[in-house]
N, C-alpha and C positions, 0 to 999 in steps of 0.2 A: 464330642469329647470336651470336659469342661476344664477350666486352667488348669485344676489339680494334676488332673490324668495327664494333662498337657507338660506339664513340668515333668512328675514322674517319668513321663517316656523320654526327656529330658537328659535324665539324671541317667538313665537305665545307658541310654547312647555314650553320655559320658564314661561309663562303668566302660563301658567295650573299647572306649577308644584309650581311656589311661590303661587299660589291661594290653592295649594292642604296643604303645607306646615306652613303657617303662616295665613289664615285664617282656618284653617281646612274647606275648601273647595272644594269638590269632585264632580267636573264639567265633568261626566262622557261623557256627548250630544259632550261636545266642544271637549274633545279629540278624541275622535269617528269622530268628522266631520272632525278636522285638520287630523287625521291615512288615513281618507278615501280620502278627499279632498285635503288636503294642507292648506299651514297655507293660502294662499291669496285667493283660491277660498273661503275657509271658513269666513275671513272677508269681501269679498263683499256677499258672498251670507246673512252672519247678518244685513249688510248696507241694503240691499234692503229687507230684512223682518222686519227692525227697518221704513224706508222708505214706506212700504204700511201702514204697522200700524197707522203711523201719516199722511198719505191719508185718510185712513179710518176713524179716529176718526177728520178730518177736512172733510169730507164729511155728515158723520153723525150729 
C-alpha cells in the first residue's frame, strides 16, 4: 500500500468515526468493508454499486 492509499484509508476511518460521533451514526457495513477491504477498494467498489443502481433504474 503506498502513502497515498495509506492516507485515503486514513480519511475513509475518519469519515466513519465523525459519522459515528456527531451524527450519531453507526455505519457498522462501512467499517466492516473499509477493516476488510481498505479505504479505496471500499469506495470504488460503492461507485460501481451506486453506478448499476442508476443503470438499472435507467433501464427499467
Amino acid at each position: 500500500m503506498d502513502q497515498l492509499e495509506k492516507k485515503f484509508n486514513e480519511d475513509m476511518m475518519k469519515i466513519y468515526k465523525t459519522a459515528k460521533k456527531e451524527l450519531k451514526y453507526n455505519a457498522n457495513r462501512f467499517l466492516q468493508m473499509i477493516s476488510r477491504d481498505g479505504g479505496l477498494q471500499t469506495a470504488k467498489n460503492l461507485l460501481l454499486k451506486r453506478k448499476a443502481q442508476k443503470a438499472l433504474r435507467f433501464c427499467g
